[in-house]
C-alpha positions as CSV (number, residue, x, y, z in Angstrom):
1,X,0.0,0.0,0.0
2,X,1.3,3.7,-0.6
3,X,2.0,6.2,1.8
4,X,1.6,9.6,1.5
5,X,4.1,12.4,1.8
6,X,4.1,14.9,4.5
7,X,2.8,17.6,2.7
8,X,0.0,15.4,1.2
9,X,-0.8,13.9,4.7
10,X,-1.6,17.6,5.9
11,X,-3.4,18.4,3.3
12,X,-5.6,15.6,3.6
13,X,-5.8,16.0,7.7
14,X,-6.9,20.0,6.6
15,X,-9.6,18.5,4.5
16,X,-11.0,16.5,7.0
17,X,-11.4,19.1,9.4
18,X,-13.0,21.6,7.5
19,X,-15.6,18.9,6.3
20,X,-15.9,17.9,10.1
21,X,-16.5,21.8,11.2
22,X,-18.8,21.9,7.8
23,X,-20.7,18.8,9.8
24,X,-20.9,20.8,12.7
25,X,-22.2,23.7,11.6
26,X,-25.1,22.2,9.6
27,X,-26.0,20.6,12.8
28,X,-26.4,23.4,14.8
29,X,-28.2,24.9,11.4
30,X,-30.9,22.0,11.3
31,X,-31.6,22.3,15.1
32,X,-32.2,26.3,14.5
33,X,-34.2,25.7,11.7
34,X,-36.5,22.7,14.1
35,X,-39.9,23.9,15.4
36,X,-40.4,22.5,18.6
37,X,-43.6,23.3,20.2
38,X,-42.6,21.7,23.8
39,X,-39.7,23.3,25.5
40,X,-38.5,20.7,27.1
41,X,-38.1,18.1,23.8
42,X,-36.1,21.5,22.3
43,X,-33.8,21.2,25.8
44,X,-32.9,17.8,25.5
45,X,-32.1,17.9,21.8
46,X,-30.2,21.0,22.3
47,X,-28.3,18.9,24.7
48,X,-27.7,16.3,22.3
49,X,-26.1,19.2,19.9
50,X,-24.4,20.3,21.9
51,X,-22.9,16.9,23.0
52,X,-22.7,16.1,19.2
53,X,-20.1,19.7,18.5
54,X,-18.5,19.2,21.8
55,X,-17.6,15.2,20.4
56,X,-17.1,17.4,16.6
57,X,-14.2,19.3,17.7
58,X,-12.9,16.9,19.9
59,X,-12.4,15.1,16.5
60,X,-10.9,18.3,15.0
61,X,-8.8,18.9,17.9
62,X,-6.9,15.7,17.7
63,X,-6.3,15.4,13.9
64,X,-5.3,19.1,14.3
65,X,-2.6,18.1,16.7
66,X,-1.5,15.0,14.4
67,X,1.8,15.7,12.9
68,X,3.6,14.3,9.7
69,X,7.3,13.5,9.5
């Protein structure tokens, strides 16, 4: 199997993390866009989004502190 240069491998990880933050923000987008008519159902899936972005850039955090030699 090939491996991929340095330069290539960052490009690659830089990808990934944009599409991840793209993810992120369209999640938070869909929720905004939700009409919830009970408060509370909108509180507990806002708690799920918010668990969901926290896990997001969690994710983004750690490829962004993978390095390529």
């Amino acid at each position: 199997m090939g491996q991929l240069s340095a330069g290539d491998a960052a490009s690659y990880r830089e990808k990934l993390a944009n599409y991840l933050k793209k993810c992120k923000s369209q999640v938070r987008e869909n929720f905004n866009e939700m009409d919830f008519e009970n408060a509370d159902k909108r509180t507990q899936m806002e708690t799920h989004i918010v668990s969901m972005e926290n896990k997001y850039d969690s994710i983004i955090n750690e490829l962004n502190n993978m390095s390529f030699e």
